[in-house]
N, C-alpha and C positions, 0 to 999 in steps of 0.2 A: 204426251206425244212429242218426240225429237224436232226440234224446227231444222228447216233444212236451208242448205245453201247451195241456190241453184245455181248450175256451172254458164248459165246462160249471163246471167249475173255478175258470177265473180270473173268472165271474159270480160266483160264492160267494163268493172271497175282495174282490172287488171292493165287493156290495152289503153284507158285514159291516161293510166299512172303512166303507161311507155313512152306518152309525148312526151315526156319531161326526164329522160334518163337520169340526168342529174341525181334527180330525188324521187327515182323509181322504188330505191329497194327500202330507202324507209316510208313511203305509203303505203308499198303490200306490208312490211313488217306491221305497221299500225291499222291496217285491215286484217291481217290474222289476230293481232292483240282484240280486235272489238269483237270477231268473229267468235274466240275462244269467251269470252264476258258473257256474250250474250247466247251462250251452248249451241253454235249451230256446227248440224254435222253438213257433212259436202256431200253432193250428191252423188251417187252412184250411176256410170255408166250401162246401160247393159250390153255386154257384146254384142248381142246381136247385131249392134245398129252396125258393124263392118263387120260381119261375119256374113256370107251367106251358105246355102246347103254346099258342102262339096258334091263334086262332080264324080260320083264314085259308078259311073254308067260302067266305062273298061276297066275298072278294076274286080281283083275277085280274090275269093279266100287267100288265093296264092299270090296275090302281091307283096312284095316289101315294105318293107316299115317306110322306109326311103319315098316309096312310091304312094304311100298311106300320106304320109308326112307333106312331098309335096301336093298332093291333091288338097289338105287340109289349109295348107298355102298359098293355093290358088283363090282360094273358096273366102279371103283377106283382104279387104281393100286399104289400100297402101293412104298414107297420110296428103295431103294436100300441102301446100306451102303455110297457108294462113292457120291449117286446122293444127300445123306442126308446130306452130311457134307456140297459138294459144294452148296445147296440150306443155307443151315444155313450163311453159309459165305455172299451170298449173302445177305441177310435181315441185316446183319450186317453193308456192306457196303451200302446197300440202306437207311438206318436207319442213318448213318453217313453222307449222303448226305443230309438227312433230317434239321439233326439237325444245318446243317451247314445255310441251307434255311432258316431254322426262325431264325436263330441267324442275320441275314444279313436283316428279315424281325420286328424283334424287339418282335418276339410273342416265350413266353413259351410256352415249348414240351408238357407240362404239362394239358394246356387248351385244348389239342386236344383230341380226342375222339375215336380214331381207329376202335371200332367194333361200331359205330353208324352212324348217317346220318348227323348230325349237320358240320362234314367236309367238306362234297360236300355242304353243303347248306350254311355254312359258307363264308363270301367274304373276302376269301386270296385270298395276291397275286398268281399269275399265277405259277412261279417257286415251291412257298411250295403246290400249289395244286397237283404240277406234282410232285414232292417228296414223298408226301405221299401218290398218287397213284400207283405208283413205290411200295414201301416201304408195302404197303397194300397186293397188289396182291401176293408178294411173301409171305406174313404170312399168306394170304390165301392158296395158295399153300401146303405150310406148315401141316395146319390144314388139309384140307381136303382129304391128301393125308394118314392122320393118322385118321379118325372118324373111322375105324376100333375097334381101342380101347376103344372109347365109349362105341360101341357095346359089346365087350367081358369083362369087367368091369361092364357092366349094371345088369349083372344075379345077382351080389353078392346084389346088394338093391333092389332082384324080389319081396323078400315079404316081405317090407314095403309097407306103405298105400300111397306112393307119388305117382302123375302121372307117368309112364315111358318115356313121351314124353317130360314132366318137366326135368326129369334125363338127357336124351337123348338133351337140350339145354343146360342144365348149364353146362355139359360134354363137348360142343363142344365148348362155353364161356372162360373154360377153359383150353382148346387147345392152344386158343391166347395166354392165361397168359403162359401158356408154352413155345410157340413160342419165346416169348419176351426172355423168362429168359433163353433159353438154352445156354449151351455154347459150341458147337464143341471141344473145346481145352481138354475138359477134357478126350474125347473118348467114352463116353457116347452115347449109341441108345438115339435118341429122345424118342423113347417108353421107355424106362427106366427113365428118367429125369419126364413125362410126367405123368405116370401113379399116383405120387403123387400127383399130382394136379388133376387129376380127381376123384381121392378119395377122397380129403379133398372137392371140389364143389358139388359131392352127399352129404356125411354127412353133409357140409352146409346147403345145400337146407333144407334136413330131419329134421335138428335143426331148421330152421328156417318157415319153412312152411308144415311144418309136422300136426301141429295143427292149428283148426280155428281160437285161438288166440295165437298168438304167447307167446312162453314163453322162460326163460330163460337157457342157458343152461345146466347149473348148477344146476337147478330145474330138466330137463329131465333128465341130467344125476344118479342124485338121485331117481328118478320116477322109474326110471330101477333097481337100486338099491331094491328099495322099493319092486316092483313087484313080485321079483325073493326073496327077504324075507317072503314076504308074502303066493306067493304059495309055499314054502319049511315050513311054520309054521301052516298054514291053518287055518289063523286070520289076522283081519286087526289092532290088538291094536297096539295104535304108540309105546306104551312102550317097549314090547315085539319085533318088527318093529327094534327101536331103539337100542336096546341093541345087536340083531343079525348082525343090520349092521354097529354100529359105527356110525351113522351118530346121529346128535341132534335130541330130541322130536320134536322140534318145526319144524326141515327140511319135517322131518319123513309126521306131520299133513297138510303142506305148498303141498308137495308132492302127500300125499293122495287128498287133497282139486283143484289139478291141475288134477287128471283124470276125472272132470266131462267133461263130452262130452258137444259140442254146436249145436244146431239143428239147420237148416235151417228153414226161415218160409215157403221156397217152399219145404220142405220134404213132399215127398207124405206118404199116407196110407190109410187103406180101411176101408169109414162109412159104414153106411147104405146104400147108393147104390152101392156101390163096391170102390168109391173111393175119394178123395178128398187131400188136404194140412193141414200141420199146420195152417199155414195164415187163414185156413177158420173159426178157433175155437177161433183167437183171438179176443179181442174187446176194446174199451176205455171206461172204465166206465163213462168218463162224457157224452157219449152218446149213452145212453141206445136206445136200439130198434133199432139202426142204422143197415143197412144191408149191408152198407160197412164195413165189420168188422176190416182188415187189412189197413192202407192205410201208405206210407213213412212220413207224418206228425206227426204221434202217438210216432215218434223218439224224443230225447229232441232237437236236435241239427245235423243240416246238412252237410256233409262234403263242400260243399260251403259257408252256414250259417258262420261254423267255420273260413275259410279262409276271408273271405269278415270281419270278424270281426277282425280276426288279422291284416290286412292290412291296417284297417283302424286308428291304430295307428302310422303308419308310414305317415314320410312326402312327397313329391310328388315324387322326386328323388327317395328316399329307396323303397317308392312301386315299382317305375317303373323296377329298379334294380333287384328287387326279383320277379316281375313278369315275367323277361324276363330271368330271369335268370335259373329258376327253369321250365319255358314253363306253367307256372299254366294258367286258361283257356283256355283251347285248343290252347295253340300256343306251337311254339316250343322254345328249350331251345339254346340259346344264349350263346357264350364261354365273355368271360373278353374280348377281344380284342375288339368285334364286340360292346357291350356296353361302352369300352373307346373311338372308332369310335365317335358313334353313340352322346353322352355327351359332347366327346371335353375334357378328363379328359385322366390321367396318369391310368395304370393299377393299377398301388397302391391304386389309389384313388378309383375306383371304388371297389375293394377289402374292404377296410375300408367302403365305404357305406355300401355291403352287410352284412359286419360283425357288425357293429350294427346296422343293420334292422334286423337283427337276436335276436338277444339280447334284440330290443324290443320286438319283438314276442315271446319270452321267456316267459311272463307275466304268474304265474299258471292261471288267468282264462282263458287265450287262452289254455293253454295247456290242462286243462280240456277237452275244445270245441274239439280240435284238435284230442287227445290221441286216441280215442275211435278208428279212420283211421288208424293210425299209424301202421306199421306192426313192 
């Protein structure tokens, strides 16, 4: 049977080491060194203990996810000051167990994956599986002990055109990144540390997928610029444009030339009978009278098309590398370790593989082929 290591325990020996800042970080270090000797796993939380039922009285089939989401957010009790520090500490010292596990296991912190599934599915050894399950559930913790903050930070991006539920993931994406980076020592609320990083993963998102084709953000930030020249002149000349904002003629027309909108071809609207798609109105001139008007071949080039061409530049290895590396056809994506396994090769090597099977694929006519996906 596992001996365990109770978290009531390691708070004790943890906040004694904190009298002494000085030489805090080498007593936990030489607490997890004895802890890993003597095989003890760390105890397990269970949610419950800050979970309660949600409150799902007025809610009903037809509620929003939004509306599921915050009820499930309600139903959360939020961290305490003292229970926030000793949880931080903790992810610390479970984190230093971690890293102690792959160093003894020969695998970079680096390759792993924390908010995805490639670790559970990954075949490490036993010890780094149970380190970074340790190590996970408390940055879960963490996180979902704080989605409060999503929510009260989500009003300020209400009236952007981005999904709210988009908002509402990259927010909690960035919970983790928080998670990682805080540092108890400094005295800092989590929610304080926290909240800049949920601002900068909305205004990411918004720069980044805000428009159908992504653009750059340099561009957007001029567009805004432009915008706000333009309805305070009430003209669109770039000259005039330019000279109000300082910015260049040629930013000024680059700028103008990026607000054209991109239509779907399943955008609906109403013909003749009340209704119908774009799709319905388009057609391919080399086949005239055709009454398939719309069909995915009228494209020059298929985001498979594309891929199957780049790879076929590569030699047996580089393909296999970047196939498994990256999950392209429906498989999933493969850390460096699992493919130095798998090969018989050093991680470096297989590193060097990928990095020039990259480089062939570099080619501008693959990137031509490619681009158009690309976000």
């Amino acid at each position: 049977m596992t001996k365990k290591l109770l978290l009531n325990e390691l708070d004790a020996r943890l906040t004694e080491a904190a009298k002494t800042p000085a030489t805090y970080d080498r007593a936990m270090g030489e607490y997890a060194l004895q802890s890993d000797r003597e095989g003890l796993a760390l105890e397990q939380v269970d949610p419950s203990r800050w979970r309660s039922a949600a409150d799902r009285v007025t809610l009903s089939r037809a509620s929003s996810l939004e509306q599921l989401f915050r009820a499930d957010v309600a139903a959360i009790s939020p961290l305490e000051r003292e229970e926030e520090t000793a949880l931080a500490r903790r992810i610390e010292f479970a984190k230093v167990r971690l890293e102690s596990a792959l160093g003894r296991a020969g695998i970079d912190f680096e390759e792993l994956k924390p908010d995805g599934v490639d670790v559970e599915a990954a075949e490490l050894p036993r010890e780094v599986l149970a380190r970074w399950r340790e190590w996970h559930a408390l940055r879960k913790e963490m996180v979902e002990r704080n989605l409060f903050l999503v929510l009260l930070n989500l009003e300020r991006y209400a009236h952007t055109r981005a999904s709210r539920m988009d908002l509402i993931q990259e927010g909690a994406s960035a919970l983790f990144r928080a998670a990682d980076g805080f540092d108890w020592r400094r005295g800092l609320l989590f929610r304080t540390y926290a909240v800049h990083w949920l601002h900068q993963a909305f205004r990411s998102h918004l720069y980044n997928f805000g428009h159908t084709v992504r653009l750059p953000v340099y561009l957007q930030k001029a567009m805004k610029h432009v915008n706000d020249a333009s309805n305070r002149l009430g003209t669109d000349d770039p000259g005039r444009i330019a000279s109000e904002t300082g910015l260049g003629e040629h930013l000024v027309s680059n700028a103008q030339s990026a607000r054209r909108s991109v239509v779907s071809v399943d955008t609906g609207f109403a013909d003749a009978d009340g209704e119908g798609k774009f799709a319905d109105v388009l057609t391919d001139d080399e086949e005239q009278g055709s009454r398939d008007l719309y069909r995915p071949d009228m494209e020059d080039v298929s985001l498979d098309e594309g891929l199957r061409m780049a790879l076929g530049r590569l030699e047996d290895r580089e393909r296999h590398v970047i196939e498994k590396r990256f999950g392209l056809f429906g498989g999933r994506e493969h850390t460096l370790s699992e493919l130095s396994r798998s090969l018989r090769v050093s991680l470096e090597r297989v590193r060097q593989i990928q990095i020039r099977a990259l480089q062939k694929m570099n080619a501008p006519a693959i990137r031509r082929a490619v681009d158009p996906f690309l976000l």
